[in-house]
Each structure stands twice: as structure tokens, then as C-alpha cells.
N, CA, C and O atoms as CSV, one atom per row, in Angstrom:
chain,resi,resn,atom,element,x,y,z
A,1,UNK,N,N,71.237,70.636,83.004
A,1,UNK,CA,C,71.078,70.169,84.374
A,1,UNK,C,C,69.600,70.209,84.747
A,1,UNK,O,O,68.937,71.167,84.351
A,2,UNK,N,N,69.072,69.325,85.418
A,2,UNK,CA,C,67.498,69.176,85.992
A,2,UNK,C,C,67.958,69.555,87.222
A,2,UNK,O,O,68.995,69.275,87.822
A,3,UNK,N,N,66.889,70.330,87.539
A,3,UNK,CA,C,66.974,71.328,88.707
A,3,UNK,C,C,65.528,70.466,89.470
A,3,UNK,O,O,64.835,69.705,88.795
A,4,UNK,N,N,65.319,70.671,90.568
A,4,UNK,CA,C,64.382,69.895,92.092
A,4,UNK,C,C,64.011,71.533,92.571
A,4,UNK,O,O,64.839,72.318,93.035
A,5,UNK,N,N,62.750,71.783,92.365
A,5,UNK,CA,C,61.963,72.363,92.869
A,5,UNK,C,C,61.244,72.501,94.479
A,5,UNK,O,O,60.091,72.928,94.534
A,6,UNK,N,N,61.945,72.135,95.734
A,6,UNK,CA,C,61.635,71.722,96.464
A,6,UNK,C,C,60.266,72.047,97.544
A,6,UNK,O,O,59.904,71.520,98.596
A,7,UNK,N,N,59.730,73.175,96.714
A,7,UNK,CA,C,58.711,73.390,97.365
A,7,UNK,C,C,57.642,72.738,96.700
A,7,UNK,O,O,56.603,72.491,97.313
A,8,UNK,N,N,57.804,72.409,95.403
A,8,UNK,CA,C,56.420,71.586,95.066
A,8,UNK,C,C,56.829,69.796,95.037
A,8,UNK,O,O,55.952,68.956,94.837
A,9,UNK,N,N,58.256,69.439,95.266
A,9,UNK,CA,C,58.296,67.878,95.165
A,9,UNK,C,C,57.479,67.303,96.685
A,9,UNK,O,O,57.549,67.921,97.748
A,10,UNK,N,N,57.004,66.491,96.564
A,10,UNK,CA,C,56.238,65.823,97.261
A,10,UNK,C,C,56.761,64.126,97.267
A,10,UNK,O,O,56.076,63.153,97.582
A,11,UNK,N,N,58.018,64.144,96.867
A,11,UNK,CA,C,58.966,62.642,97.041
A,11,UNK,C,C,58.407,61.964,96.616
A,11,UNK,O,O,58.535,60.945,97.294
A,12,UNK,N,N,57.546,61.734,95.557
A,12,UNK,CA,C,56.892,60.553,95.519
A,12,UNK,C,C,57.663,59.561,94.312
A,12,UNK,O,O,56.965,58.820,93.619
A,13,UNK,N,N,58.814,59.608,94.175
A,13,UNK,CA,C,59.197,58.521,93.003
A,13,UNK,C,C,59.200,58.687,91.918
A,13,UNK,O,O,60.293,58.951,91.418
A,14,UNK,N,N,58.241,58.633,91.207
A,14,UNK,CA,C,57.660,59.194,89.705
A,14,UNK,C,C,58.750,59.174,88.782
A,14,UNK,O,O,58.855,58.513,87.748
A,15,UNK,N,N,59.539,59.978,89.289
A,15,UNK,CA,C,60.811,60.403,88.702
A,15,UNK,C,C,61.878,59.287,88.345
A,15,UNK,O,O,62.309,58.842,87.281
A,16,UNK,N,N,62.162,58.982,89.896
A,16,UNK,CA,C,62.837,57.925,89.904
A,16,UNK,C,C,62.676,56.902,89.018
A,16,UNK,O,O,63.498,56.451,88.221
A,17,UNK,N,N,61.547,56.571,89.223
A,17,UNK,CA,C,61.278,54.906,88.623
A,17,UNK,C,C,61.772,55.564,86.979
A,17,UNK,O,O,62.495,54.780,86.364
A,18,UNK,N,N,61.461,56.852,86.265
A,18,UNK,CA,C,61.620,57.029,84.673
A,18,UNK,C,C,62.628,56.899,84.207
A,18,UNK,O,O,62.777,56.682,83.004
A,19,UNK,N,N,64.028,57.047,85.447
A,19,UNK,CA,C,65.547,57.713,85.007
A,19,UNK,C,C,66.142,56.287,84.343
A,19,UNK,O,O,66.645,55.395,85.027
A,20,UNK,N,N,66.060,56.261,83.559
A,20,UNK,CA,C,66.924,54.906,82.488
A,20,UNK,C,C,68.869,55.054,83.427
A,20,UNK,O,O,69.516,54.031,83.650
A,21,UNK,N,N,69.351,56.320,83.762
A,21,UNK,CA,C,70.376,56.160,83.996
A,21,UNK,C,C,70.886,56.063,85.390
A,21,UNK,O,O,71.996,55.723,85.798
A,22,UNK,N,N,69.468,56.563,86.235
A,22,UNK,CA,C,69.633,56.175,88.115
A,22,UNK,C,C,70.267,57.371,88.216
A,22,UNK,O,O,71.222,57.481,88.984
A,23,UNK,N,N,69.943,58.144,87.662
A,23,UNK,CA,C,70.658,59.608,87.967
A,23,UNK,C,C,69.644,60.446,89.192
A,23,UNK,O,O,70.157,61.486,89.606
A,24,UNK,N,N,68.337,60.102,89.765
A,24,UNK,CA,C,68.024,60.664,90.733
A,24,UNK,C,C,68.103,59.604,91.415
A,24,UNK,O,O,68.310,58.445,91.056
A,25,UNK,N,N,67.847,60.255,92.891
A,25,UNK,CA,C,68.057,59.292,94.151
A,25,UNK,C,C,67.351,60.172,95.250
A,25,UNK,O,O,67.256,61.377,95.015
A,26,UNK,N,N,66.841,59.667,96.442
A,26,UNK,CA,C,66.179,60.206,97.157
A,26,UNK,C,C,67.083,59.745,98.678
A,26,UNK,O,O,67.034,58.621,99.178
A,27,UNK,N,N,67.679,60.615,99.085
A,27,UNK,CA,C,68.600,60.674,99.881
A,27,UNK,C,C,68.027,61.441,101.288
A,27,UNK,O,O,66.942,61.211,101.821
A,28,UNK,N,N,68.715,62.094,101.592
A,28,UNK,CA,C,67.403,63.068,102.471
A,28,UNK,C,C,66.703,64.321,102.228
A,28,UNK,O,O,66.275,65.214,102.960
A,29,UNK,N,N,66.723,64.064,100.688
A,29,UNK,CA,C,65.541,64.923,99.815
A,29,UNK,C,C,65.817,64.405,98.302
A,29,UNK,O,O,66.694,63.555,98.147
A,30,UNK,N,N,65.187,64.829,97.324
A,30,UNK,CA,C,65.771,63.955,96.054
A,30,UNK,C,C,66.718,64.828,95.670
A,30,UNK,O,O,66.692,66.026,95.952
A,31,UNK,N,N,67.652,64.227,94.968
A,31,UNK,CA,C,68.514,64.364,94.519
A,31,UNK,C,C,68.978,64.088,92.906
A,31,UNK,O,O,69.059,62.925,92.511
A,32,UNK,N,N,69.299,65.305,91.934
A,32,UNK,CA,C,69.709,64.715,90.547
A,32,UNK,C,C,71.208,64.691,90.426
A,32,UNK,O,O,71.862,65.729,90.536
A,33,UNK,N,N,71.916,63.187,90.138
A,33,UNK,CA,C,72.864,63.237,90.054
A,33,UNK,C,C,73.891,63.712,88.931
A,33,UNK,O,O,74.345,62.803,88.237
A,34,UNK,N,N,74.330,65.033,88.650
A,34,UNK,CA,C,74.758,65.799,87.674
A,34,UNK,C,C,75.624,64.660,87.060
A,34,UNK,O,O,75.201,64.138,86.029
A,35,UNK,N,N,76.438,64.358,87.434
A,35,UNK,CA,C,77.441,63.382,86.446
A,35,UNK,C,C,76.920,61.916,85.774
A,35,UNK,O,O,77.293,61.333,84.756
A,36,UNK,N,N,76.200,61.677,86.486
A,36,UNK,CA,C,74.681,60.441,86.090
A,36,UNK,C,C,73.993,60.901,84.400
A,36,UNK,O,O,74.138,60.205,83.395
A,37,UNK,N,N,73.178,62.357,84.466
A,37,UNK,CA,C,72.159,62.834,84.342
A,37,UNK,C,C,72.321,62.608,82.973
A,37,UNK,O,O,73.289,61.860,82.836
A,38,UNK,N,N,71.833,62.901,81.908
A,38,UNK,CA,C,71.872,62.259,80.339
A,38,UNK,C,C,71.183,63.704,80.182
A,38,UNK,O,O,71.533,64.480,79.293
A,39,UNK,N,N,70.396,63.938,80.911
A,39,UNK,CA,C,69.359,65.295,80.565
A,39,UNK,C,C,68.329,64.845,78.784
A,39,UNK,O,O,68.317,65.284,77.634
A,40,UNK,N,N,67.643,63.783,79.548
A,40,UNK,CA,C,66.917,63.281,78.430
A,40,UNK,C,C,65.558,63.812,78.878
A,40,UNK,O,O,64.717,63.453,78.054
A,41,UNK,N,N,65.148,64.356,79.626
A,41,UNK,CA,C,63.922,64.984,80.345
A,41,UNK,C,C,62.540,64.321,80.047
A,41,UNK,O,O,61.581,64.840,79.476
A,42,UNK,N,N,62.658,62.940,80.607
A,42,UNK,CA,C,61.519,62.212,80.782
A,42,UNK,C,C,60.740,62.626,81.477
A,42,UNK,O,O,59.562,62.966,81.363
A,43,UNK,N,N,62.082,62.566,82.929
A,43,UNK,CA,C,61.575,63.138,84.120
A,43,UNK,C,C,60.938,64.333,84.612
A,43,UNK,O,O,60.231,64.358,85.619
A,44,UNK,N,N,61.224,65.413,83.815
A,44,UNK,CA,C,60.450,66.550,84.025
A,44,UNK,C,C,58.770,66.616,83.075
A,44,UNK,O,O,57.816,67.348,83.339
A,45,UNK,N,N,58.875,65.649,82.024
A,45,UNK,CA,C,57.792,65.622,81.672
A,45,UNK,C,C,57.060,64.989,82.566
A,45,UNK,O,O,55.963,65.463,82.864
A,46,UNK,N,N,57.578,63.655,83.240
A,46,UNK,CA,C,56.786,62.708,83.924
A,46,UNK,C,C,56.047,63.306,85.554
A,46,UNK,O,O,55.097,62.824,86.171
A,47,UNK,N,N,56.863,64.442,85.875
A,47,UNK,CA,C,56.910,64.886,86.933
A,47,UNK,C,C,55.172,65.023,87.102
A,47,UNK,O,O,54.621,65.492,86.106
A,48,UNK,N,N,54.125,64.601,88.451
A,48,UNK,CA,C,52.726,65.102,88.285
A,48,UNK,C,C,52.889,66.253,89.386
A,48,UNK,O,O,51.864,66.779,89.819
A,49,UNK,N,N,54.127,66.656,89.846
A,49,UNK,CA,C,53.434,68.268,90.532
A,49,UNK,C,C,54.220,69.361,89.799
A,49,UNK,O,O,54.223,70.454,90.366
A,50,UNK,N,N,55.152,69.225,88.180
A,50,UNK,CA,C,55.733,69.910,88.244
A,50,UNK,C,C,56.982,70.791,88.707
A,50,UNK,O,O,57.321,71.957,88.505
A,51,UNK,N,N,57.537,69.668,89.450
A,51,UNK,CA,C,58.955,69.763,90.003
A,51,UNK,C,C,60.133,69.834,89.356
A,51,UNK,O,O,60.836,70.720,89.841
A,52,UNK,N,N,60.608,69.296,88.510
A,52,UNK,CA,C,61.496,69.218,87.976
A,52,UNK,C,C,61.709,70.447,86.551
A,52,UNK,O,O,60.919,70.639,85.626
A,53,UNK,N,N,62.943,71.071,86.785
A,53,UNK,CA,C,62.958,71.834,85.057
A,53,UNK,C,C,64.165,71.423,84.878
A,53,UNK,O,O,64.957,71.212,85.797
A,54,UNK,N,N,64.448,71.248,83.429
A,54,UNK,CA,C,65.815,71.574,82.708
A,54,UNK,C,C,66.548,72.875,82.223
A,54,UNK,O,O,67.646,72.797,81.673
């Protein structure tokens, strides 16, 4: 599971745009969608504040 760090996300997308499966979403904070998620961890690499872990 990718876990949202919410004190360092700063919403900016990043993430989003990487997810091949649309498994995050930015709702009224972002959101990883567990049943979506592939847990291929683009996204936590791609992350530039460090938000995201697996």
C-alpha cells in the first residue's frame, strides 16, 4: 500500500500524472486508491517533496 504523507504533500500532481493505473486522485486531499494501486512505486520515486512511501 502507498501511504500520503500529508504534511509534506503539497498537491501538486506529480504523482498523478505517473499512475499508469489512475489509482491516485485528488479529491479533497490526494488520495491512493487501494484497490486501483498495482504498487509499482513510480510514484514514490517520482514524488519531489517526498510524500509518498510504500
Amino acid at each position: 500500500m502507498i501511504t500520503v504523507d500529508y504534511e509534506k504533500c503539497d498537491e501538486c500532481g506529480t504523482c498523478i500524472a505517473v499512475c499508469k493505473s489512475n489509482a491516485i486522485v485528488l479529491l479533497e486531499r490526494l488520495e491512493v486508491l487501494a484497490d486501483m494501486c498495482t504498487k509499482c512505486g513510480v510514484c514514490v520515486k517520482i514524488c519531489p517533496v517526498a510524500a509518498l512511501t510504500e
